[in-house]
C-alpha positions as CSV (number, residue, x, y, z in Angstrom):
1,X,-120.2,68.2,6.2
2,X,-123.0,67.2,9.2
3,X,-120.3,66.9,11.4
4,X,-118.7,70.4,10.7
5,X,-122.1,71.8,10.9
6,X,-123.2,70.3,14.2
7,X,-119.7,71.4,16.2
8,X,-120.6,75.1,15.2
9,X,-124.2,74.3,16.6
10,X,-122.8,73.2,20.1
11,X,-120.2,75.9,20.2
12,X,-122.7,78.3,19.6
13,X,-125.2,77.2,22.5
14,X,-122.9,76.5,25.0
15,X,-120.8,79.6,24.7
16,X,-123.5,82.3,26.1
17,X,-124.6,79.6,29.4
18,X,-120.8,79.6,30.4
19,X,-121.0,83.5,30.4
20,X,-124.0,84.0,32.0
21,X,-122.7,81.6,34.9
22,X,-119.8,84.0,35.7
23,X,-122.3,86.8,36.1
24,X,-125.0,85.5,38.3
25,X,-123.0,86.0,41.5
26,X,-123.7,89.9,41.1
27,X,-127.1,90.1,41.2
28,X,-127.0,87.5,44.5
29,X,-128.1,90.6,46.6
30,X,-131.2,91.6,45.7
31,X,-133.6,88.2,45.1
32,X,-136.3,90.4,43.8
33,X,-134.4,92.3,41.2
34,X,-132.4,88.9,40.3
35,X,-135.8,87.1,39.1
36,X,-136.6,89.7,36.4
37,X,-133.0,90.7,35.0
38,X,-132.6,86.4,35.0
39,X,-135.5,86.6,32.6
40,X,-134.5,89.1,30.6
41,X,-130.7,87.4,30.4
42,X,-132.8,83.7,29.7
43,X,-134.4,86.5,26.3
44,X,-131.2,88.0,25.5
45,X,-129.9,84.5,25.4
46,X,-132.5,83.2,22.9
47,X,-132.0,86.2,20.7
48,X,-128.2,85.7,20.3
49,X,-128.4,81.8,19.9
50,X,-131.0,82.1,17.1
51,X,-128.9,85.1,15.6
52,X,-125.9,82.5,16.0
53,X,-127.8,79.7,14.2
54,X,-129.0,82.1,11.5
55,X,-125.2,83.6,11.3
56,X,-123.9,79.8,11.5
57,X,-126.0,78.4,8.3
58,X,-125.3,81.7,6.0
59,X,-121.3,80.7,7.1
60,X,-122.0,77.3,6.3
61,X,-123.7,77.9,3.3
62,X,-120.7,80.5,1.9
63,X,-118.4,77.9,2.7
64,X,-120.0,75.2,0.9
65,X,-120.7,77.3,-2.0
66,X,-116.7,78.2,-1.9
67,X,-115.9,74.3,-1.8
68,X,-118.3,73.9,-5.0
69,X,-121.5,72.6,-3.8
70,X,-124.6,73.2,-6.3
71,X,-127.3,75.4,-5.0
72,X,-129.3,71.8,-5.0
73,X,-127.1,70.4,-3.2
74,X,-126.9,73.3,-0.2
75,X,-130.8,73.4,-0.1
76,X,-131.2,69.6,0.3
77,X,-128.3,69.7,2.7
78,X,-130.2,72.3,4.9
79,X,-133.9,70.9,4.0
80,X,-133.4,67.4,3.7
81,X,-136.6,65.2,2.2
82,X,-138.8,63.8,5.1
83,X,-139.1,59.7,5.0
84,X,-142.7,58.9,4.5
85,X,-143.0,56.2,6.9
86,X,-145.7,53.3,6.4
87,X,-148.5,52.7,8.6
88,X,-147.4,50.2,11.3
89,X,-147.3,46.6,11.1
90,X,-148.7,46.0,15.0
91,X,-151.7,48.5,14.5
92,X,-152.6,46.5,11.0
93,X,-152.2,43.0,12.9
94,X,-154.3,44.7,15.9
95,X,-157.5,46.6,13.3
96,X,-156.9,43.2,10.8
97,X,-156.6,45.9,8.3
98,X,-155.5,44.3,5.0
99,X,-154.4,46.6,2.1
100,X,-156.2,46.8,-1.3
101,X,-153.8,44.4,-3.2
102,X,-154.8,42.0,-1.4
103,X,-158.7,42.8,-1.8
104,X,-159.6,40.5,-4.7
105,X,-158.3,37.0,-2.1
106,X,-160.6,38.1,0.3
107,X,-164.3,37.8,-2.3
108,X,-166.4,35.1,-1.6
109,X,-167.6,32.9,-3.3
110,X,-171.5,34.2,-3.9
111,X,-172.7,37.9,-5.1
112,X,-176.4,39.5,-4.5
113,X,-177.2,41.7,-8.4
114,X,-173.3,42.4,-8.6
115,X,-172.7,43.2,-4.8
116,X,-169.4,41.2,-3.5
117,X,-169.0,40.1,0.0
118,X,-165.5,40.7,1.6
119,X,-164.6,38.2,4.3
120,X,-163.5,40.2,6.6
121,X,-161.4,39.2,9.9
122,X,-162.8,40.2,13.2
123,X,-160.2,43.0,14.6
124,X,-157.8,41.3,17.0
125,X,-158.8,43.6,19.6
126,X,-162.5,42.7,19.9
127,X,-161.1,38.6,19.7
128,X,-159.1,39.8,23.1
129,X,-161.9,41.9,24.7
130,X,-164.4,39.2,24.1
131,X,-161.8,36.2,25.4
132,X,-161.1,38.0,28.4
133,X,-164.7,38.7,29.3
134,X,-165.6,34.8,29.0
135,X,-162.3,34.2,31.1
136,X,-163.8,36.7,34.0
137,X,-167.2,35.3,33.9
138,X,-165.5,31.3,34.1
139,X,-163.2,33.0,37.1
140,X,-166.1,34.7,38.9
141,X,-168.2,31.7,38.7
142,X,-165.5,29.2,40.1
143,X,-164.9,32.1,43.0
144,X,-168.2,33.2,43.6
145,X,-170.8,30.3,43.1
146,X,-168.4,27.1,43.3
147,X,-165.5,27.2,45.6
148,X,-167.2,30.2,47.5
149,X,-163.6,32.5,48.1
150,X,-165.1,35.1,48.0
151,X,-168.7,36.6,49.9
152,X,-171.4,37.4,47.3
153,X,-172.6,41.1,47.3
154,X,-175.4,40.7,49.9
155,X,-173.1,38.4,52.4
156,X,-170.8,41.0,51.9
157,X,-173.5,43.6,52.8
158,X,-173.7,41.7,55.8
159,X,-170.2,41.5,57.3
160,X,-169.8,45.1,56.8
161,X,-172.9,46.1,58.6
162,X,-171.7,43.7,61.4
163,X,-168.3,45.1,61.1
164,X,-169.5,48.7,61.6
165,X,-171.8,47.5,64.7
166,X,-168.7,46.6,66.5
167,X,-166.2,49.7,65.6
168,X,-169.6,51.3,66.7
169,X,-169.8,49.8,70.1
170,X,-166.0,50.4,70.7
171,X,-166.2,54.1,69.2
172,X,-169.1,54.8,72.1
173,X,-167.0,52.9,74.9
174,X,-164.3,55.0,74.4
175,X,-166.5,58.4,74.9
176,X,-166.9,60.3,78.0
177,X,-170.4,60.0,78.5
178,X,-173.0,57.9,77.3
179,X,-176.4,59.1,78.0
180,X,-179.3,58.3,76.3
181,X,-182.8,57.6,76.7
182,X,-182.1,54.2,77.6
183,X,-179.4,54.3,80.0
184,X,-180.4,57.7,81.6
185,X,-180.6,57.6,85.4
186,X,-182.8,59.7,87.7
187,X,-180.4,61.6,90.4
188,X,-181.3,63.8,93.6
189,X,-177.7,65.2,93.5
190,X,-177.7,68.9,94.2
191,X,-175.0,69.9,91.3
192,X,-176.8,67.7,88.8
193,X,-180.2,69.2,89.6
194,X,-178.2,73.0,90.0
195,X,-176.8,72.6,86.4
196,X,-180.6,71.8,85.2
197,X,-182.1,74.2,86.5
198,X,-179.7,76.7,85.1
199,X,-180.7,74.9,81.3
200,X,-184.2,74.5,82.3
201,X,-183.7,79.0,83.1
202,X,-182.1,79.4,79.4
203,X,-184.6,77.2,77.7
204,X,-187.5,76.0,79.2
205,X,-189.0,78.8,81.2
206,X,-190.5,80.7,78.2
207,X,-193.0,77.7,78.0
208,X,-193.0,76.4,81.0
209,X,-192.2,79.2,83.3
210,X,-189.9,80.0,85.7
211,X,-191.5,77.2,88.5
212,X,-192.7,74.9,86.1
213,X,-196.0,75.8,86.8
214,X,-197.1,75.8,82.6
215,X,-197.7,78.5,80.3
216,X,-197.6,77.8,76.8
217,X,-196.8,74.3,77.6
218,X,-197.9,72.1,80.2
219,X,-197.7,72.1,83.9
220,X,-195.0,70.1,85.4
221,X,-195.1,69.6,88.8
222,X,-198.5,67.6,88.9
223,X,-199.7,64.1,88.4
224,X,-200.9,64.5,84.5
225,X,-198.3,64.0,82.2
226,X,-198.9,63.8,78.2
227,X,-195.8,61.9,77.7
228,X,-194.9,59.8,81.0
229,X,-193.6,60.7,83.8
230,X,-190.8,58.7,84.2
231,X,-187.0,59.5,84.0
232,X,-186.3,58.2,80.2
233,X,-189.6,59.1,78.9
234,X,-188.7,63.2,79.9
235,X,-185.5,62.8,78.2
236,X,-187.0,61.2,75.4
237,X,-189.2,64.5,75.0
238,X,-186.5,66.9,75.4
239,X,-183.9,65.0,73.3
240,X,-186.3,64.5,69.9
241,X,-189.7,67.3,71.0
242,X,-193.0,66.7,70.1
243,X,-193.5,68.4,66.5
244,X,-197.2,68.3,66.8
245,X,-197.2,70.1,70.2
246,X,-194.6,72.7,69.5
247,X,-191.9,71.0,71.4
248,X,-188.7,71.6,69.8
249,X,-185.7,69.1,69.5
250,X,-183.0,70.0,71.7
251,X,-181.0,67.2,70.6
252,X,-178.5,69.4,68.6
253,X,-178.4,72.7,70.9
254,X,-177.7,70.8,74.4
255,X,-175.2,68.0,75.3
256,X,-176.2,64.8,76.7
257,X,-175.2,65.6,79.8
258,X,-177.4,69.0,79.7
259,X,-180.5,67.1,78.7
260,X,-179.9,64.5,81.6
261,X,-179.4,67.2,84.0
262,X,-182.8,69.4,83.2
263,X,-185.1,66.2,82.5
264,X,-183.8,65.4,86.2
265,X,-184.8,69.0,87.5
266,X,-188.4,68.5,85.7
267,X,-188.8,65.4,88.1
268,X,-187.9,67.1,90.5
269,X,-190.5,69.8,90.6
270,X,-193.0,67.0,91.1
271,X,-195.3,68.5,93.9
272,X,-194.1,71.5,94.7
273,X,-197.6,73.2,93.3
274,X,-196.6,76.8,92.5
275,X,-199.4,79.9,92.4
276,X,-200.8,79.8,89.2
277,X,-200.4,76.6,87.9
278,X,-201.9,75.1,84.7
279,X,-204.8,72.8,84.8
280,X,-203.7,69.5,84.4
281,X,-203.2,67.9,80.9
282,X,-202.7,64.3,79.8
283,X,-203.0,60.9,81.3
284,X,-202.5,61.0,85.8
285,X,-199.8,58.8,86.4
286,X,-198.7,57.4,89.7
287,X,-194.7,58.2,90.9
């Protein structure tokens, strides 16, 4: 009777998907209009297959009731009795759950004013989880501490910083330029002192003026400097400013290049004593 059942279930759903494969190829020439009659075919579909099921079970159940099936026997042929199924026998084994029939082996021996004491299992899965953490603590000792595989957290600390020095050096050989205020060099070359005085006109001269000769900041073409005099200790001053004083850090508007080239144009405006210049300010310093 399943059997007979089940073929009118397969003709039934395979019957409208062979017919809507013959029709597909006339919609192929319009790709928006195709998406939304596709939908509406995919709904048209599900409405006749659940009108075919529902047309397929009042066949089924005339026929059976012409072959002399009970109403019983119909009903529990189309709503058969669900199994009740037991609680598995790997979760009990894993939670060490025991049923109650079994309640009265598990008493021991000694009551407190009535009160029995079950002897209850500890759950498998604790047994593992606690194994297995003795089993990493004996392996991370033997590794770590005895046979010394592996660096501890500070030695490893250690090699990493010593690793990222070197891919630090290489990353900086590999640039361009390296100019700093340790390996910055004092140059007479025209285009050098040309491109700083063209950044020292952008960004200096507003403090400085246009000569050098000091406005709100301090004179730069005499002897008295406030922060040395010599090649590094300009760039030094222009690269991170002196906060106190008002001198900003030009670290992140100008390249290392620029600051190179207008700490070079400052030294060069040694002497050249323009009208109007500031008094002097800071320690004399000999050249």
């Amino acid at each position: 009777m399943k059997n007979f059942r089940f073929g009118f279930y397969l003709i039934a759903l395979f019957l409208p998907f062979g017919a809507m494969g013959k029709g597909t190829y006339l919609f192929a020439w319009n790709t928006g209009l195709i998406y939304w009659i596709f939908l509406l075919v995919i709904l048209l579909l599900v409405l006749v297959v659940l009108i075919l099921f529902r047309t397929i079970n009042l066949l089924l159940k005339t026929i059976y009731k012409a072959q002399g099936f009970t109403a019983e026997q119909i009903s529990a042929e189309f709503s058969p009795v669900k199994k009740v199924h037991s609680p598995s026998l790997f979760w009990n084994k894993v939670l060490s759950l025991k049923p109650l029939s079994e309640e009265k082996d598990m008493l021991l021996d000694h009551d407190y004013d009535g009160i029995h004491e079950l002897n209850t299992p500890i759950p498998a899965w604790f047994q593992v989880l606690f194994i297995s953490t003795i089993l990493f603590a004996a392996s991370y000792l033997l590794i770590y501490h005895v046979f010394k595989w592996a660096p501890l957290q500070d030695e490893e600390y250690k090699i990493e910083m010593a690793k990222a020095e070197v891919d630090k050096k290489l990353y900086l050989s590999k640039l361009p330029t390296q100019i700093d205020e340790r390996s910055v060099k004092l140059s007479t070359d025209p285009a050098i002192l040309g491109a700083g005085k063209t950044v020292f006109g952008l960004y200096c001269v507003a403090c400085h003026g246009d000569k050098g000769q000091g406005i709100v900041g301090p004179n730069l073409t005499d002897d008295y400097w406030l922060h040395g005099n010599k090649i590094t200790d300009i760039f030094k001053t222009v690269k991170y400013g002196i906060s106190n004083k008002g001198m900003p850090t030009w670290e992140k508007q100008l390249s290392a290049q620029q600051m190179s080239d207008v700490s070079n144009y400052v030294e060069s405006l040694h002497g050249t004593n323009p009208p109007g210049a500031k008094p002097p300010q800071g320690d004399k310093l000999s050249y």
